[in-house]
C-alpha positions in Angstrom: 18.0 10.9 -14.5 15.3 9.4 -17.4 12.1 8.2 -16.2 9.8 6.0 -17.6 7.3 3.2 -17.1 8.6 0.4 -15.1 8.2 -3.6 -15.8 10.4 -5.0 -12.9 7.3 -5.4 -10.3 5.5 -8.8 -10.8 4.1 -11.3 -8.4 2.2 -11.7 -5.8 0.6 -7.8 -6.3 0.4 -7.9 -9.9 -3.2 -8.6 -9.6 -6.4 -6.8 -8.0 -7.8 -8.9 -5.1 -10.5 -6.8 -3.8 -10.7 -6.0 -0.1 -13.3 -4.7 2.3 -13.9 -3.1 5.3 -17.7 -2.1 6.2 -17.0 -0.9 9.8 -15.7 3.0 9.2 -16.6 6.1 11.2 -16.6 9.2 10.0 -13.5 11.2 11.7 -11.8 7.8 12.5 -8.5 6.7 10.6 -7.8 3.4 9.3 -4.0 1.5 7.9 -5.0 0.1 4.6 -2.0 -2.6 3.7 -0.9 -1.7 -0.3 0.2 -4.6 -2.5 3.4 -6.7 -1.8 5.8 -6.2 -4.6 7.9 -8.8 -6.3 11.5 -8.0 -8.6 10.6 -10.1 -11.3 14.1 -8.5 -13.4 17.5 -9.9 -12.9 18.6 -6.3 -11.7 17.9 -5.1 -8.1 15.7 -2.1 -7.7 15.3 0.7 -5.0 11.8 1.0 -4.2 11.0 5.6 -3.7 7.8 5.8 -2.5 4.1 4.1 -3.3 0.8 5.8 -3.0 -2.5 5.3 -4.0 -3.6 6.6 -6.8 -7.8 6.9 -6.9 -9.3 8.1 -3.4 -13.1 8.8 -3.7 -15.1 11.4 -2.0 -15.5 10.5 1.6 -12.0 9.2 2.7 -8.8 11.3 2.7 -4.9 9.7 2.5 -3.5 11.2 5.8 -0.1 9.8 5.7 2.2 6.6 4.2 4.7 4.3 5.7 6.6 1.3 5.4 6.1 -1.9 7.2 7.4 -5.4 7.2 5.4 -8.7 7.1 7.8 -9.9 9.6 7.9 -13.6 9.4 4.3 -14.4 8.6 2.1 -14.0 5.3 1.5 -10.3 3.7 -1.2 -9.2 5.5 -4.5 -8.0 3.6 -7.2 -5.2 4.5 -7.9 -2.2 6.9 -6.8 -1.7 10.5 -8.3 1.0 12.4 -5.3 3.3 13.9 -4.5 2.1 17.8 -6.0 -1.4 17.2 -2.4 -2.6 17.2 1.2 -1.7 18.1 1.0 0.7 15.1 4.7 0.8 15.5 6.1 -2.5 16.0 6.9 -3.5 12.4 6.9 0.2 10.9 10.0 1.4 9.6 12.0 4.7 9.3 13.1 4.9 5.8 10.1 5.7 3.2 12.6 3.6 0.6 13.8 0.5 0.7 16.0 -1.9 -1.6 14.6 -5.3 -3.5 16.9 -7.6 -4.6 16.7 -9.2 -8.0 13.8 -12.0 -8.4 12.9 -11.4 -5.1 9.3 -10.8 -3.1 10.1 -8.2 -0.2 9.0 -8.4 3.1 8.4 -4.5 3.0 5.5 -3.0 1.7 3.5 0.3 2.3 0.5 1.6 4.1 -1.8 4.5 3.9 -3.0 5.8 6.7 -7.0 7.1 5.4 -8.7 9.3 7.4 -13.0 9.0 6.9 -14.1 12.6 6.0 -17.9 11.9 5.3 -19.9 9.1 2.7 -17.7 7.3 1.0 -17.9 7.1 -2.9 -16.4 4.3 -4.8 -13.2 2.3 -3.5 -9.5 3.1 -3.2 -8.1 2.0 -6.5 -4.6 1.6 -8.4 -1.6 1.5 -6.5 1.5 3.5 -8.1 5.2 2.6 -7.1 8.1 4.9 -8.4 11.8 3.0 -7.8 15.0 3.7 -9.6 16.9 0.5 -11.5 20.2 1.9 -12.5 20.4 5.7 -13.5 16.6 5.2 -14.7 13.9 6.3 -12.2 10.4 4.3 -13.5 6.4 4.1 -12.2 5.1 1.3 -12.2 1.1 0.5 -11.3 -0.2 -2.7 -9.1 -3.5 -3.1 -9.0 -5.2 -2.7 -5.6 -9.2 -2.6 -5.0 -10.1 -1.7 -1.1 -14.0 -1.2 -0.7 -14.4 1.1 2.3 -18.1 1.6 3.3 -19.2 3.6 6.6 -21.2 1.1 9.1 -21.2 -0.3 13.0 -18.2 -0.4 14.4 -16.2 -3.5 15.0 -16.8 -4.1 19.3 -13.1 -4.7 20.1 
């Protein structure tokens, strides 16, 4: 199987929009929502795995998993762990299919646990998928700020 750099993921996670959470705790862990991902080629694709690429000093990626938007907009930021039904719209597969020229409902999360100060933000978010025979990686840009701070009363 060849491997090379990917084109096939446009859209709506092409580009950085920052996000922020100033609320952390060290020990605590926190679902941080990665970019939604479009099939911008006229072949479908099978999404393998995503994963952040940069983690600074201070936060640690405990885990990944898919998720579905469900029937709403792509949700954007950082959940702490048990705020929600963590469950309800996780699925079991780490892969998933995306048809040609279409924006999937799935996308990943990483589960970051808060090990001390942070230093810098969560950056670049890396896809591998396989088109074909051809495995690719492809990079998304994705900017989470991360700061330690009061917690959020809830």
């Amino acid at each position: 199987m060849l491997r090379g750099r990917g084109t096939a993921l446009e859209g709506a996670g092409k580009s950085s929009n920052p996000v922020g959470y100033e609320h952390t705790q060290v020990g605590k862990e926190y679902w941080v929502n990665m970019p939604q991902m479009e099939n911008a080629s006229g072949k479908p694709l099978t999404v393998l795995s995503g994963k952040i690429v940069h983690v600074p000093a201070g936060l640690r990626i405990a885990a990944y998993r898919v998720v579905s938007d469900g029937a709403g907009p792509h949700p954007t930021g950082v959940t702490p762990v048990g705020v929600t039904d963590d469950h309800a719209l996780a699925h079991k597969r780490s892969s998933f299919r995306i048809p040609a020229h279409t924006l999937s409902h799935l996308y990943y999360e990483a589960r970051i646990k808060v090990t001390g100060t942070v230093h810098g933000d969560l950056t670049n978010c890396r896809y591998e998928y396989r088109q074909g025979s051809t495995t690719h990686h492809e990079d998304i840009g994705c900017d989470t700020r991360i700061r330690l701070g009061k917690p959020v009363d809830g």
